[in-house]
Structure formats: structure tokens, C-alpha cells
PDB file as gemmi writes it, atoms N, CA and C in Angstrom:
CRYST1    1.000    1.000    1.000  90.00  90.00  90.00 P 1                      
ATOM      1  N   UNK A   1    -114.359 -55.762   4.309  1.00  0.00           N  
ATOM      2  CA  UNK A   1    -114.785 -55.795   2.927  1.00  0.00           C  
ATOM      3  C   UNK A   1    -115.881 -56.834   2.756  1.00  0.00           C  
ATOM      4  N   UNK A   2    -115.836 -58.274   3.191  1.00  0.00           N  
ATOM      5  CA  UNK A   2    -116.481 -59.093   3.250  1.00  0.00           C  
ATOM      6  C   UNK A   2    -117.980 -58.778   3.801  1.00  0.00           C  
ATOM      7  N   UNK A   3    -117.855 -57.826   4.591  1.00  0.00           N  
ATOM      8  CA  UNK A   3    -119.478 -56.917   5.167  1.00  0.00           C  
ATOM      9  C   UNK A   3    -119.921 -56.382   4.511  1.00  0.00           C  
ATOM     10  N   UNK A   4    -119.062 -55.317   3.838  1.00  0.00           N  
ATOM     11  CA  UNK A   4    -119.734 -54.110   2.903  1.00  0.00           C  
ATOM     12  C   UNK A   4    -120.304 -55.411   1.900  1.00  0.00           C  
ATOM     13  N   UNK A   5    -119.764 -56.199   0.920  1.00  0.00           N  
ATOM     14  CA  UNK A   5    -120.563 -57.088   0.036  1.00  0.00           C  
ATOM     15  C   UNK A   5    -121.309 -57.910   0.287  1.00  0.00           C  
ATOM     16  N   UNK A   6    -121.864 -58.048   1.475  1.00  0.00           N  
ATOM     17  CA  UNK A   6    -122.684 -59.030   2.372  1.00  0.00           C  
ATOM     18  C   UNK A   6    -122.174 -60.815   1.865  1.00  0.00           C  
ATOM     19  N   UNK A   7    -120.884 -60.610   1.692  1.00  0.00           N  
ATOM     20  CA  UNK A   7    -120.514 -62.246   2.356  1.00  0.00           C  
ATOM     21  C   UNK A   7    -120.263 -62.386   3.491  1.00  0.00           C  
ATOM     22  N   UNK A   8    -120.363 -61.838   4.376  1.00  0.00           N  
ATOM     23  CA  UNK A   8    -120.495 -62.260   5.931  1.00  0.00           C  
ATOM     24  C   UNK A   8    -120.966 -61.056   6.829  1.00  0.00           C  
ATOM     25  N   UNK A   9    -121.594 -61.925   8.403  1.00  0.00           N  
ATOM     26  CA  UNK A   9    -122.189 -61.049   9.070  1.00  0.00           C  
ATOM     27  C   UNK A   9    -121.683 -60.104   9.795  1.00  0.00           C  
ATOM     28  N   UNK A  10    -121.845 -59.136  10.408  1.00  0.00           N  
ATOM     29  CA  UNK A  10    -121.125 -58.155  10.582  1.00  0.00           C  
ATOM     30  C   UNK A  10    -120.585 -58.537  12.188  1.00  0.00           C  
ATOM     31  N   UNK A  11    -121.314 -59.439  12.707  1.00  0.00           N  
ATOM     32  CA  UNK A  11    -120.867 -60.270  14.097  1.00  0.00           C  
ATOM     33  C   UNK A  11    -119.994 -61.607  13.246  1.00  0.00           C  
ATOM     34  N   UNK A  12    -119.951 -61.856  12.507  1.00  0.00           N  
ATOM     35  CA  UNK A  12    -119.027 -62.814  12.226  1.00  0.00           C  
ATOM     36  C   UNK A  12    -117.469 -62.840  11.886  1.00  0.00           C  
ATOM     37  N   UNK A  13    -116.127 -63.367  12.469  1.00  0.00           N  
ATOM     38  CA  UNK A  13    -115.376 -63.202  12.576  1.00  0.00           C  
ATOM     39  C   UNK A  13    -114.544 -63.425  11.130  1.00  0.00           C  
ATOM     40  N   UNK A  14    -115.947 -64.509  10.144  1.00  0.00           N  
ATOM     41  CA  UNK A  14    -115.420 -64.822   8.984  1.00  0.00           C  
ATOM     42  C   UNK A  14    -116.397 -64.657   8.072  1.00  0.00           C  
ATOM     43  N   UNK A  15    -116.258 -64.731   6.489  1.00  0.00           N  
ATOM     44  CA  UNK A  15    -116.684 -64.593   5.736  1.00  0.00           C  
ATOM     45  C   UNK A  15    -117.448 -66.086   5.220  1.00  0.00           C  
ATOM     46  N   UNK A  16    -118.506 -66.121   4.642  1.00  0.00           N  
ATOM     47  CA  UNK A  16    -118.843 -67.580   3.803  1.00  0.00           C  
ATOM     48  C   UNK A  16    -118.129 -67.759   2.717  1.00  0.00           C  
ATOM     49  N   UNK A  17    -117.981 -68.968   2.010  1.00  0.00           N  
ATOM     50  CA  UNK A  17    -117.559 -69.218   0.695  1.00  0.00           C  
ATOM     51  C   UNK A  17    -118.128 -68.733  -0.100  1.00  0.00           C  
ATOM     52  N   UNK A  18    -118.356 -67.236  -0.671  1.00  0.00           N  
ATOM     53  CA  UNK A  18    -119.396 -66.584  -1.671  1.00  0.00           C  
ATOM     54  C   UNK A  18    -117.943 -65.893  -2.894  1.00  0.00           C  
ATOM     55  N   UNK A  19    -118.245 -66.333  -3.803  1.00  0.00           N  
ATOM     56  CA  UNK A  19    -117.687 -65.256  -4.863  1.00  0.00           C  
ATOM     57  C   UNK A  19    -118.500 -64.886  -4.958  1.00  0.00           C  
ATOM     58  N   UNK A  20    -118.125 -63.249  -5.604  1.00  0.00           N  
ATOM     59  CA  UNK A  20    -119.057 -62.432  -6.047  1.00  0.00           C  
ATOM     60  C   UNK A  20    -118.190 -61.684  -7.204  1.00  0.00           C  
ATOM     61  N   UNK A  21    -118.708 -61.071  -8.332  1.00  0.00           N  
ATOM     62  CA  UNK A  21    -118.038 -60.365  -9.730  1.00  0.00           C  
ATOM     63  C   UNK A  21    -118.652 -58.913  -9.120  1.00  0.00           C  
ATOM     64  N   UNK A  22    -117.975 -58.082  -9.332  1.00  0.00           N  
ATOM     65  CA  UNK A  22    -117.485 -56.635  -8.501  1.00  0.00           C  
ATOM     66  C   UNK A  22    -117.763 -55.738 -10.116  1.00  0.00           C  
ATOM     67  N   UNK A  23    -119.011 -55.522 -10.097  1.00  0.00           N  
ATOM     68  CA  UNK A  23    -119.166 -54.517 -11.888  1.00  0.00           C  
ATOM     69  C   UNK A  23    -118.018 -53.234 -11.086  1.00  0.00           C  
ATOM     70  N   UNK A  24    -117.886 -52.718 -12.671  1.00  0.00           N  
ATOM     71  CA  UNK A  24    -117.421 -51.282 -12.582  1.00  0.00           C  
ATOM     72  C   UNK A  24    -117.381 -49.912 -11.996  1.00  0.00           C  
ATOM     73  N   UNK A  25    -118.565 -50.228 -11.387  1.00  0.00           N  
ATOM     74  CA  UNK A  25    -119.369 -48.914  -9.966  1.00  0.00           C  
ATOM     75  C   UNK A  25    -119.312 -49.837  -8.680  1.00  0.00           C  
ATOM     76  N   UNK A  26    -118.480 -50.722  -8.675  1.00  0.00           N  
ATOM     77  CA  UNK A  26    -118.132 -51.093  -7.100  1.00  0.00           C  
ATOM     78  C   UNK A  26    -119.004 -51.819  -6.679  1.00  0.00           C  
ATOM     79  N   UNK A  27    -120.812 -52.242  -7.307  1.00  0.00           N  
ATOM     80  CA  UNK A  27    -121.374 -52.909  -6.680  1.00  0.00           C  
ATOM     81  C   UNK A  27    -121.383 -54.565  -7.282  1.00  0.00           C  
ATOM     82  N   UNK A  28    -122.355 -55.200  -6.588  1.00  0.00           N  
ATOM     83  CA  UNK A  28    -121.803 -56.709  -6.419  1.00  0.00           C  
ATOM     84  C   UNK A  28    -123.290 -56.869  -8.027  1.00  0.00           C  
ATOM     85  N   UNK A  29    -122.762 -57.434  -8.851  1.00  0.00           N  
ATOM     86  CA  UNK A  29    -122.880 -57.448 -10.419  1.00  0.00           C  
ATOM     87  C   UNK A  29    -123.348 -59.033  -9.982  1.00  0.00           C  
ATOM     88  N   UNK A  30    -122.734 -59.704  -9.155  1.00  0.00           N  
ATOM     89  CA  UNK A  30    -123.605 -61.542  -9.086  1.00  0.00           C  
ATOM     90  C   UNK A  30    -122.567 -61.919  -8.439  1.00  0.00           C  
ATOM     91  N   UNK A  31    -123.461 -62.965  -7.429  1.00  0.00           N  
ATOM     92  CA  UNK A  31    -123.187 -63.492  -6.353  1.00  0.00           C  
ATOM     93  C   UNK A  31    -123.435 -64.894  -6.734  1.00  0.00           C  
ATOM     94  N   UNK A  32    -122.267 -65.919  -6.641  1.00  0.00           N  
ATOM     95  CA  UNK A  32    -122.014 -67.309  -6.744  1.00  0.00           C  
ATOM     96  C   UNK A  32    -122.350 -67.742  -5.430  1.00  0.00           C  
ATOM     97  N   UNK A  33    -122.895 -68.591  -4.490  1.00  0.00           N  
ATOM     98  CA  UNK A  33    -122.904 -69.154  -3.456  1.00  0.00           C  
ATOM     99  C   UNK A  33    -122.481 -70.521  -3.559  1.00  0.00           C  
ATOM    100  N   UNK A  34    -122.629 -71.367  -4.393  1.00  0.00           N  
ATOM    101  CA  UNK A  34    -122.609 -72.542  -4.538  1.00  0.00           C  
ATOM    102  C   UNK A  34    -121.840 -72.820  -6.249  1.00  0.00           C  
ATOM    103  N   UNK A  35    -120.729 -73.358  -5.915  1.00  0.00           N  
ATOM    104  CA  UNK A  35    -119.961 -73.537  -7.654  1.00  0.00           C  
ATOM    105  C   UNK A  35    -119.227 -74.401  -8.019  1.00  0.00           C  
ATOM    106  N   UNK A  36    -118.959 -74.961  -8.875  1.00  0.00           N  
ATOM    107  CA  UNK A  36    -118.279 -76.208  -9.125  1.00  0.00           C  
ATOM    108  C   UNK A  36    -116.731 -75.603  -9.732  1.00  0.00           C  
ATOM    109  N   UNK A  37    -116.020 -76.034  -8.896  1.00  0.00           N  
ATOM    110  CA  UNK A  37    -114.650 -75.529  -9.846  1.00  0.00           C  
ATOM    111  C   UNK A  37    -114.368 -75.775 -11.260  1.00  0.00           C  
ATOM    112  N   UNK A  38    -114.766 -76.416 -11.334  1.00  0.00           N  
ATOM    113  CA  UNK A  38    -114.467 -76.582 -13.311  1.00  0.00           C  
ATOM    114  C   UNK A  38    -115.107 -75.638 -14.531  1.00  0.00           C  
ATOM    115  N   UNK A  39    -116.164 -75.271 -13.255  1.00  0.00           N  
ATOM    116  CA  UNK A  39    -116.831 -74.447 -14.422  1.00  0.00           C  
ATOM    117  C   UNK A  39    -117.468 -72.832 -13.927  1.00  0.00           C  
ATOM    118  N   UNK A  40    -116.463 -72.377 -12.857  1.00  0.00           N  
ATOM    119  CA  UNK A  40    -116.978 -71.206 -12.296  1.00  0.00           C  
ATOM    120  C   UNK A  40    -115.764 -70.464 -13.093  1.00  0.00           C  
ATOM    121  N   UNK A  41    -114.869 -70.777 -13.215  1.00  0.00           N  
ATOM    122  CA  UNK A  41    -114.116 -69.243 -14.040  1.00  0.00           C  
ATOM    123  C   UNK A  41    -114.919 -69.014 -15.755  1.00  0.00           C  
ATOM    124  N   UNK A  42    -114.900 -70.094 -16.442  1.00  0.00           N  
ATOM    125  CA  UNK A  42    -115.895 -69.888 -17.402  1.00  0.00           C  
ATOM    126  C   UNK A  42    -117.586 -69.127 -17.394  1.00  0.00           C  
ATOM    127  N   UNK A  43    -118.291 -69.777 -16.081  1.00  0.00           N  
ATOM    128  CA  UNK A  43    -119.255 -69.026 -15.354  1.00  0.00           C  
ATOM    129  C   UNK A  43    -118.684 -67.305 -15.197  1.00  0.00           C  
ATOM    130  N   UNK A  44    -117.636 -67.208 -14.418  1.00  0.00           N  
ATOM    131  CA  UNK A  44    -117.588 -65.679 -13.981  1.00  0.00           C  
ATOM    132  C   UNK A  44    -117.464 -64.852 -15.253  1.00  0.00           C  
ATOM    133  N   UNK A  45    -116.361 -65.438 -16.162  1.00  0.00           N  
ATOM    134  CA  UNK A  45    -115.906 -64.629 -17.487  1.00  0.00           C  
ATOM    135  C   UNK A  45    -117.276 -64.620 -18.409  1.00  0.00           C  
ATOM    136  N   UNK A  46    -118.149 -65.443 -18.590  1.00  0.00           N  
ATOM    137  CA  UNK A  46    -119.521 -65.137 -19.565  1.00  0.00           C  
ATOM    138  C   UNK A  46    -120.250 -63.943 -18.409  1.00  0.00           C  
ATOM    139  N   UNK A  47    -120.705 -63.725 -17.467  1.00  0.00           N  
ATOM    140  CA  UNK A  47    -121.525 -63.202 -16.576  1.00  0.00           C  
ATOM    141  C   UNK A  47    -120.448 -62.077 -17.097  1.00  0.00           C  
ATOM    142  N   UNK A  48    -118.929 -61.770 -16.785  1.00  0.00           N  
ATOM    143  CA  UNK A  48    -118.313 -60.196 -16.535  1.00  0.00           C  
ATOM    144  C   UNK A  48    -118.753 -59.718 -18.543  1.00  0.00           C  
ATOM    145  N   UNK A  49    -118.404 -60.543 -19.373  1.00  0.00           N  
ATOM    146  CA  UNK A  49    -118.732 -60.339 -20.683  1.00  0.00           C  
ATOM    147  C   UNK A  49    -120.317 -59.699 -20.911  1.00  0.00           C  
ATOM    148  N   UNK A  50    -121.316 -60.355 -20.050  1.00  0.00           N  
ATOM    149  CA  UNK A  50    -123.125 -59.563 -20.028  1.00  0.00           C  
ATOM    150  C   UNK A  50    -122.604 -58.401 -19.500  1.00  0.00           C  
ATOM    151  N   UNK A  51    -121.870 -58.039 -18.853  1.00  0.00           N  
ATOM    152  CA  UNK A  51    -121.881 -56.248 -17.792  1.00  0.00           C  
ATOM    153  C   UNK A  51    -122.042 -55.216 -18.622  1.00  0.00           C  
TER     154      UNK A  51                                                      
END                                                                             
């Protein structure tokens, strides 16, 4: 799964630290790479609210 959404390489045994918000047609709607916990669920819930 982590391949199909390109958080990790397809030679890689693991995934990076990437959230990503998954729109309604399965594709990747935004990709977090870098996030501060305090303020990424507020981040994800305004971004899923724009969809």
C-alpha cells in the first residue's frame, strides 16, 4: 500500500514517515511529509473539510 501512494520505494523494505489524506476516489488528496503533532490532526481535518 505504502508503494501504490508513493510513501516508499518499491525496493524499500519500509515506508517514510509521510501521512497522506486519501480523498474519496482513492487518490492521495495531500501529502504531509514533515508535521508537528499538535497541529497535524487540526491540519488534516481543515484540508479533508476543502475536498
Amino acid at each position: 500500500m505504502s508503494v501504490a501512494y508513493g510513501a516508499a520505494e518499491a525496493d524499500s523494505p519500509r515506508s517514510s514517515r509521510v501521512s497522506v489524506l486519501i480523498a474519496p476516489d482513492g487518490t492521495v488528496a495531500k501529502a504531509y511529509e514533515t508535521v508537528a503533532p499538535a497541529d497535524h490532526p487540526d491540519q488534516v481535518l481543515a484540508d479533508l473539510a476543502a475536498l
